[in-house]
BAKE-669406 format. One line per field, with one value per atom (N, C-alpha, C, O): residue in three letters; atom name; x, y, z. Coordinates in Angstrom, 1 decimal. Layout:
residu = [ALA / ...]
atome = [CA / ...]
east = [X / ...]
north = [Y / ...]
up = [Z / ...]
//
This chain:
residu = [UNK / UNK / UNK / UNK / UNK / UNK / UNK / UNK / UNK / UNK / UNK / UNK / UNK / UNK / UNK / UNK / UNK / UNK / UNK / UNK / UNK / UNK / UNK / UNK / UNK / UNK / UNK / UNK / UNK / UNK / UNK / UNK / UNK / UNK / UNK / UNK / UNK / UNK / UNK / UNK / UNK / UNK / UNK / UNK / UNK / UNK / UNK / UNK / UNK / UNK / UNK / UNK / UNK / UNK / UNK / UNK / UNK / UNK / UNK / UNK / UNK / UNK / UNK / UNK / UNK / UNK / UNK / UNK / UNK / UNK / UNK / UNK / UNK / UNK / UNK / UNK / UNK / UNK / UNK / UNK / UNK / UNK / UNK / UNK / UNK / UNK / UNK / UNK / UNK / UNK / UNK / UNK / UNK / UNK / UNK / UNK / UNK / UNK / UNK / UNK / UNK / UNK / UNK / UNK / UNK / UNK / UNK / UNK / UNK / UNK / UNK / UNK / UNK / UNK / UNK / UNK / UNK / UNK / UNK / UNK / UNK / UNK / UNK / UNK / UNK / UNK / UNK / UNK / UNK / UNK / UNK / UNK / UNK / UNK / UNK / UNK / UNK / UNK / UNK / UNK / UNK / UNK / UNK / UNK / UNK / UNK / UNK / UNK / UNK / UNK / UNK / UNK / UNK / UNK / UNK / UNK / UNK / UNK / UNK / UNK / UNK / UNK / UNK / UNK / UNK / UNK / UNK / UNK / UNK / UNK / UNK / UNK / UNK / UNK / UNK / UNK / UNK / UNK / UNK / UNK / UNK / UNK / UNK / UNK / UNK / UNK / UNK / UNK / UNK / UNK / UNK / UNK / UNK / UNK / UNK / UNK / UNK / UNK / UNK / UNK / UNK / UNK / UNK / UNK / UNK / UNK / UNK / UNK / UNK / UNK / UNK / UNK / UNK / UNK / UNK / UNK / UNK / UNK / UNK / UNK / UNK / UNK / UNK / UNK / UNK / UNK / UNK / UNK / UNK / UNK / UNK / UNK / UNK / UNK / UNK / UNK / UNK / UNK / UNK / UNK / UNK / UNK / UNK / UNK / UNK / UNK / UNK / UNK / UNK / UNK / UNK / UNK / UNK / UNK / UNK / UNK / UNK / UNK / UNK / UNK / UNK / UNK / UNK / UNK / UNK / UNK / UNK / UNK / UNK / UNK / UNK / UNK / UNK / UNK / UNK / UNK / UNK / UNK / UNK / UNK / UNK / UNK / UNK / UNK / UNK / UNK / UNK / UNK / UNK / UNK / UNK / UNK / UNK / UNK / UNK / UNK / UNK / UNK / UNK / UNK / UNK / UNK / UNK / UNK / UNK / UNK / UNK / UNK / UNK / UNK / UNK / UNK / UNK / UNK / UNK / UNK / UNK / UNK / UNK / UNK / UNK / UNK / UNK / UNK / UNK / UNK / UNK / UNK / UNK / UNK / UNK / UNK / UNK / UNK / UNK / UNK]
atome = [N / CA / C / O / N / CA / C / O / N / CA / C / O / N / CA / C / O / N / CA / C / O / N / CA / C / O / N / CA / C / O / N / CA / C / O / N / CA / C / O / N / CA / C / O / N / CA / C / O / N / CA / C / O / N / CA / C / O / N / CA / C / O / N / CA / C / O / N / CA / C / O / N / CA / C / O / N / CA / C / O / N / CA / C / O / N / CA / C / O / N / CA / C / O / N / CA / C / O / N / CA / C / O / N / CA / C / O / N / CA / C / O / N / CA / C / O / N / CA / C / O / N / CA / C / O / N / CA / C / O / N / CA / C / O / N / CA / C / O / N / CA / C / O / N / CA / C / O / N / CA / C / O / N / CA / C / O / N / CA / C / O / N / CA / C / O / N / CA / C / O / N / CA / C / O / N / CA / C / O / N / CA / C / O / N / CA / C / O / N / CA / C / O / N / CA / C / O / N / CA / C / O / N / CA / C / O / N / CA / C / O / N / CA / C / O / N / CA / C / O / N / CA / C / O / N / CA / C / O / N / CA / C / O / N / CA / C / O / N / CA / C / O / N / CA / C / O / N / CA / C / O / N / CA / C / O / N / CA / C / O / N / CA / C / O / N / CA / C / O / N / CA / C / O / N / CA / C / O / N / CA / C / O / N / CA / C / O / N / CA / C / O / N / CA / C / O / N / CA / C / O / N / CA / C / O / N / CA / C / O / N / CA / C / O / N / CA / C / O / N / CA / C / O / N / CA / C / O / N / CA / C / O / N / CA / C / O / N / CA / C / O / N / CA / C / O / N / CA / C / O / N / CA / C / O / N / CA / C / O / N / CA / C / O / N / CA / C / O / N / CA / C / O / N / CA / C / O]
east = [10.4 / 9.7 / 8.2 / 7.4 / 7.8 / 6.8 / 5.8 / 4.6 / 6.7 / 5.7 / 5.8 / 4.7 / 6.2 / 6.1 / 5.0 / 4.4 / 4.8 / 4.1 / 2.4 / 1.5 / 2.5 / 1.3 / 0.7 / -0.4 / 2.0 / 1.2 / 0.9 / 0.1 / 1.3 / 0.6 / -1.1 / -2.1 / -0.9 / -2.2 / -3.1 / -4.1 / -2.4 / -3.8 / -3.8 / -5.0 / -2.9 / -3.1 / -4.0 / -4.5 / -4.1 / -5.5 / -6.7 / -7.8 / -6.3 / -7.8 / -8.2 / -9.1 / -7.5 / -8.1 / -8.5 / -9.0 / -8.4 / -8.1 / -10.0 / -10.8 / -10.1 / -11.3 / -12.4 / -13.4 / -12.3 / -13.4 / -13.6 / -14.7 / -12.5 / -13.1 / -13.5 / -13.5 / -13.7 / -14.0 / -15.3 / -15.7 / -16.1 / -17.3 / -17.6 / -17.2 / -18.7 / -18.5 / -19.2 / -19.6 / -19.2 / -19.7 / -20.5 / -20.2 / -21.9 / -23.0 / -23.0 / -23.4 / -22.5 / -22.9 / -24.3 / -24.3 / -25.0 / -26.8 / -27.0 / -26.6 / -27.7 / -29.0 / -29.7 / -30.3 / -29.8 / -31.2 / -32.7 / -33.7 / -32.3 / -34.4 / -34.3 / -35.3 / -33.1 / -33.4 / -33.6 / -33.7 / -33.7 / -33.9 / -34.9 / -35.8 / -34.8 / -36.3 / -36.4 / -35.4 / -37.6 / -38.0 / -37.8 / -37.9 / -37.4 / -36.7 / -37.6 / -37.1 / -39.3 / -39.9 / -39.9 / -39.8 / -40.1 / -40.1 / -38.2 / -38.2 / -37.4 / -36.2 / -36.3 / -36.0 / -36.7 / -36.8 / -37.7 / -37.4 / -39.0 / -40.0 / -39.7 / -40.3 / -38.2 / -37.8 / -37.2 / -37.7 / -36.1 / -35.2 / -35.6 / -34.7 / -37.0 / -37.3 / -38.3 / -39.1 / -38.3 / -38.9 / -37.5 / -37.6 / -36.5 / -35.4 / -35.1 / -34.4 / -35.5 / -35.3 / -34.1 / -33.3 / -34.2 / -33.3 / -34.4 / -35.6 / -33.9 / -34.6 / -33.5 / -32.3 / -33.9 / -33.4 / -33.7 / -34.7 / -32.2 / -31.9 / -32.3 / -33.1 / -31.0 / -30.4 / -30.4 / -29.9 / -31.1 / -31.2 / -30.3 / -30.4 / -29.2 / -28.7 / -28.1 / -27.4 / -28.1 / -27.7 / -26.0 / -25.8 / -24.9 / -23.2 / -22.9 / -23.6 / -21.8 / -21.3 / -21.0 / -20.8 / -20.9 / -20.9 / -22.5 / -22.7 / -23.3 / -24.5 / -25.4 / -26.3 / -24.7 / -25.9 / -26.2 / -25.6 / -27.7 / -28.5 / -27.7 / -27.0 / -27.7 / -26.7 / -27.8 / -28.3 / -27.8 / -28.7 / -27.9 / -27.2 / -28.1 / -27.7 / -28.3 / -29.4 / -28.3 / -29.6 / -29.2 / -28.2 / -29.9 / -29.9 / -30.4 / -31.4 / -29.6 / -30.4 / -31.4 / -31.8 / -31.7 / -32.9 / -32.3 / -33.2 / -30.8 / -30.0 / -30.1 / -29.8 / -30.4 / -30.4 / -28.9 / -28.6 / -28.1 / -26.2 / -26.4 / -27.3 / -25.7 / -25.6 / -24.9 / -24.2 / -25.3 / -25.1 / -24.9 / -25.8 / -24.0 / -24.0 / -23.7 / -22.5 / -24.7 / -24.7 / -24.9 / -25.6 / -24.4 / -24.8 / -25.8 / -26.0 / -26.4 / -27.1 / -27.3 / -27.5 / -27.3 / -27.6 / -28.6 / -29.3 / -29.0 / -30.6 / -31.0 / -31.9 / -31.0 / -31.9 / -32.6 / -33.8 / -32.1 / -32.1 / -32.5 / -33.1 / -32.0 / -32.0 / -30.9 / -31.0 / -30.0 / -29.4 / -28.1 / -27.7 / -27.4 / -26.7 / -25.1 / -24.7 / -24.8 / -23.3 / -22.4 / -22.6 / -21.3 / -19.9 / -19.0 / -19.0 / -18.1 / -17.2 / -15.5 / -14.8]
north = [11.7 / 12.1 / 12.2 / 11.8 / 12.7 / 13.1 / 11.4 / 11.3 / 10.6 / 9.2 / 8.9 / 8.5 / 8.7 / 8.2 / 9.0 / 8.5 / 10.3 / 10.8 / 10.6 / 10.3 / 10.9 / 9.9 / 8.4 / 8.0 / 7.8 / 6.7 / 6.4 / 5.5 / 7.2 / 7.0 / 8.1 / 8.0 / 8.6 / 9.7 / 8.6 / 8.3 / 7.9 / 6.7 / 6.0 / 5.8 / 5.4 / 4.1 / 4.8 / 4.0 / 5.9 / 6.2 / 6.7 / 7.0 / 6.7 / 7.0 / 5.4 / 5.0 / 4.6 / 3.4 / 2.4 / 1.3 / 3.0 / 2.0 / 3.0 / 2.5 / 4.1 / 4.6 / 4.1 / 4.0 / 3.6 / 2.8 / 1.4 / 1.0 / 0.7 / -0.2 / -0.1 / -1.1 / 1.2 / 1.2 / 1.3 / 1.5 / 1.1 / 0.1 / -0.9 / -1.8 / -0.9 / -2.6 / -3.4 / -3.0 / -4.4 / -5.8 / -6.2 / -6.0 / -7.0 / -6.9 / -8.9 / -9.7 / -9.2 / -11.1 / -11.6 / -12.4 / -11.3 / -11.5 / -12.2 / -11.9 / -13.6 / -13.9 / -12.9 / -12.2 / -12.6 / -11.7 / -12.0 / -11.3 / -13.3 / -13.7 / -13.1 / -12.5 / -13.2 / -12.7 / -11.0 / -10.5 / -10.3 / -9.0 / -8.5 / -9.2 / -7.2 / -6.8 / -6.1 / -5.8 / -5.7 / -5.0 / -3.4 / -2.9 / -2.8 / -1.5 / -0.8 / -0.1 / -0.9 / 0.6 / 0.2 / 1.1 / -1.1 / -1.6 / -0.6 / 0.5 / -0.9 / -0.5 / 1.3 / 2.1 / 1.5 / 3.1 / 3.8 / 5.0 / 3.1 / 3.6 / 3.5 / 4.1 / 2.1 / 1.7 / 3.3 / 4.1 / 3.4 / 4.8 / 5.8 / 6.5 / 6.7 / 7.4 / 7.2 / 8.1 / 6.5 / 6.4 / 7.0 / 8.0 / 6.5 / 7.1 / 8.4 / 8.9 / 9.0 / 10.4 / 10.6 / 11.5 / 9.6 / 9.7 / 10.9 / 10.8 / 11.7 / 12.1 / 11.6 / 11.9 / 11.0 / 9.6 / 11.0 / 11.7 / 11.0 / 12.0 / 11.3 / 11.5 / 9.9 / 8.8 / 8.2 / 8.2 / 6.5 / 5.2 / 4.4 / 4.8 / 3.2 / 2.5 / 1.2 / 1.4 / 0.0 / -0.7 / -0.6 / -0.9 / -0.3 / -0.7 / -1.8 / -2.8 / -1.8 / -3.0 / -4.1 / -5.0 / -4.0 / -5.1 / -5.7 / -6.5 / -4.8 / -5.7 / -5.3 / -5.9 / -4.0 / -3.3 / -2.4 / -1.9 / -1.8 / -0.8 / 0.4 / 0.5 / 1.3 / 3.1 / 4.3 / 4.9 / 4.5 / 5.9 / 7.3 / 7.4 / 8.5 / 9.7 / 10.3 / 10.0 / 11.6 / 12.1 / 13.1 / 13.8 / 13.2 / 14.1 / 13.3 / 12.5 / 13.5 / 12.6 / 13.6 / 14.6 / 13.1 / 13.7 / 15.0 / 15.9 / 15.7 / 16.7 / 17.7 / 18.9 / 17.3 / 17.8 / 17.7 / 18.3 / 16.8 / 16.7 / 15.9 / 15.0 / 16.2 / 15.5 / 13.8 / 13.7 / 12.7 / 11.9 / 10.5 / 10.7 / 9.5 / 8.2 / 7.4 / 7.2 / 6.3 / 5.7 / 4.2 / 4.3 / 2.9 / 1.8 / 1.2 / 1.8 / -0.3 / -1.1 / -2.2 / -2.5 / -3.0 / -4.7 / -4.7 / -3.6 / -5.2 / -5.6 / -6.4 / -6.9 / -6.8 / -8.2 / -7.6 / -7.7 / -7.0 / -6.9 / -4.6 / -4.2 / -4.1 / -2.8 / -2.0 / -0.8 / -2.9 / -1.8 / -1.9 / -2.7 / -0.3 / 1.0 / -0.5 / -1.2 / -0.4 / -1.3 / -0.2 / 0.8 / -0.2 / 0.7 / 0.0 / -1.1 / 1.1 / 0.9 / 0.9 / 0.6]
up = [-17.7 / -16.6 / -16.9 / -16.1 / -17.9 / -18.3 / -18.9 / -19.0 / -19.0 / -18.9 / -17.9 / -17.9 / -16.9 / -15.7 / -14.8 / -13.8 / -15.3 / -14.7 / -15.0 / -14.2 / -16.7 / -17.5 / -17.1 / -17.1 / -16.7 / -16.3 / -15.3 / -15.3 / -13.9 / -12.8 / -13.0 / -12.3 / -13.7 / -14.0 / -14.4 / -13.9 / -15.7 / -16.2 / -15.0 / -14.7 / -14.2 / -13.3 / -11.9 / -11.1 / -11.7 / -10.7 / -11.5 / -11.1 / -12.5 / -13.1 / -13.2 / -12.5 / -14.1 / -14.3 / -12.8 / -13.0 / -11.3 / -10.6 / -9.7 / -8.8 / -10.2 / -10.0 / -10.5 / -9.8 / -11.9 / -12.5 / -11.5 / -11.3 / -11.0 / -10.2 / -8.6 / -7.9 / -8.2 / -7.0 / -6.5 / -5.4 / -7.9 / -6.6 / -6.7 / -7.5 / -5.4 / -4.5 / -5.8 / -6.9 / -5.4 / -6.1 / -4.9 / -3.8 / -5.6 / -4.8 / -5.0 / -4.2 / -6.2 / -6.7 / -5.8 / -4.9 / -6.1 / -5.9 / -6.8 / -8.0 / -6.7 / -8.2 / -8.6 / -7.8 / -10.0 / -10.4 / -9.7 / -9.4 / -9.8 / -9.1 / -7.5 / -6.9 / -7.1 / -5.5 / -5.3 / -4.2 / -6.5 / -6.5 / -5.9 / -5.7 / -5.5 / -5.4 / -6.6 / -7.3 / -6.8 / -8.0 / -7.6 / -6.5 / -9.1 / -8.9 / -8.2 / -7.3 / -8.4 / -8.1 / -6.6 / -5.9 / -6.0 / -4.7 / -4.1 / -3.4 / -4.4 / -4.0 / -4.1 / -3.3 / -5.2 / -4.8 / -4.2 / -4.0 / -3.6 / -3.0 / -1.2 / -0.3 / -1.1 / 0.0 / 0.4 / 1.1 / -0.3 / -0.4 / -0.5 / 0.0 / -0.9 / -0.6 / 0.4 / 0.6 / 0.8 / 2.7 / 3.5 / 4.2 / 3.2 / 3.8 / 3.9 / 4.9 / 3.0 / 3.0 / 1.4 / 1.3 / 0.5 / -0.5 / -1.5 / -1.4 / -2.1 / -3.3 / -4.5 / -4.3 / -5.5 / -6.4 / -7.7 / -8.0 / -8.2 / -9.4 / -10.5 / -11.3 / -10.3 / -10.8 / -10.4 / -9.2 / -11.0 / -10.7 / -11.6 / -12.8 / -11.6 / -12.3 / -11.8 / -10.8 / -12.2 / -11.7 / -12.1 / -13.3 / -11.2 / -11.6 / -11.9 / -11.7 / -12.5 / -12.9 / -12.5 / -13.2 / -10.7 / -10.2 / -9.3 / -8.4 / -10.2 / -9.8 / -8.4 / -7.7 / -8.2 / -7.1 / -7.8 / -8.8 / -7.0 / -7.1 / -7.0 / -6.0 / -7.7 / -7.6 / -7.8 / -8.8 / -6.7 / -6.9 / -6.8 / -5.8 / -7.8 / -7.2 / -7.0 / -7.5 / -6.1 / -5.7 / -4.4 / -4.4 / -3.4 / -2.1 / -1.3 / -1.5 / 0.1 / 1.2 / 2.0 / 1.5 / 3.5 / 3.7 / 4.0 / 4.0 / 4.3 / 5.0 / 3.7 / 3.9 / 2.0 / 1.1 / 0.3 / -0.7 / 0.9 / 1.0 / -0.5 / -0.7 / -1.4 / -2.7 / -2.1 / -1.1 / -2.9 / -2.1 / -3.9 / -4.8 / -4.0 / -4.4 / -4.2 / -3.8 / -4.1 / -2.8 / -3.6 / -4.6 / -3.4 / -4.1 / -2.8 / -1.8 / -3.2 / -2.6 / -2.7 / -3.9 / -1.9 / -2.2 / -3.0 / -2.8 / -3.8 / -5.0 / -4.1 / -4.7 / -3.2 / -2.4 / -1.5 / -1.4 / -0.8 / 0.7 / 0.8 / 1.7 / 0.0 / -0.7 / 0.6 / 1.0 / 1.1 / 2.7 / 1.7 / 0.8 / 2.5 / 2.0 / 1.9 / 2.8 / 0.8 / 0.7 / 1.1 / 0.5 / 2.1 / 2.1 / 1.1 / 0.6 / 1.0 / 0.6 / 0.8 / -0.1]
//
């Protein structure tokens, strides 16, 4: 019982690491980072954390304009909010 239990514990942890989006952008079509965070804090983001994820969008953490803790990905081209 006790492996069966282990392994559904690893199999939602491991299925967390792929839950964010994939963005497949060319790099040349990027905008440039300070351009994308200067877009976002026009929004009302305050930017803790900037990183690009693994599948190649923009991930900011941070507070939005309500002050609500917030991580949020983004297109690199285009800089609008990806759901998930």
């Amino acid at each position: 019982m006790k492996s069966v239990v282990l392994s559904a514990v690893i199999l939602a942890v491991s299925g967390m690491a792929f839950a964010e989006p994939a963005c497949n952008v060319p790099k040349e079509k990027w905008m440039p980072e300070a351009a994308f965070k200067k877009s976002a804090e026009a929004q009302g983001y305050k930017i803790k954390t900037f990183k690009v994820n693994k599948g190649q969008c923009y991930e900011i953490y941070g507070t939005d304009k309500d002050g609500k803790k917030v991580e949020h990905w983004f297109d690199p081209a285009t800089g609008v909010r990806v759901t998930q």
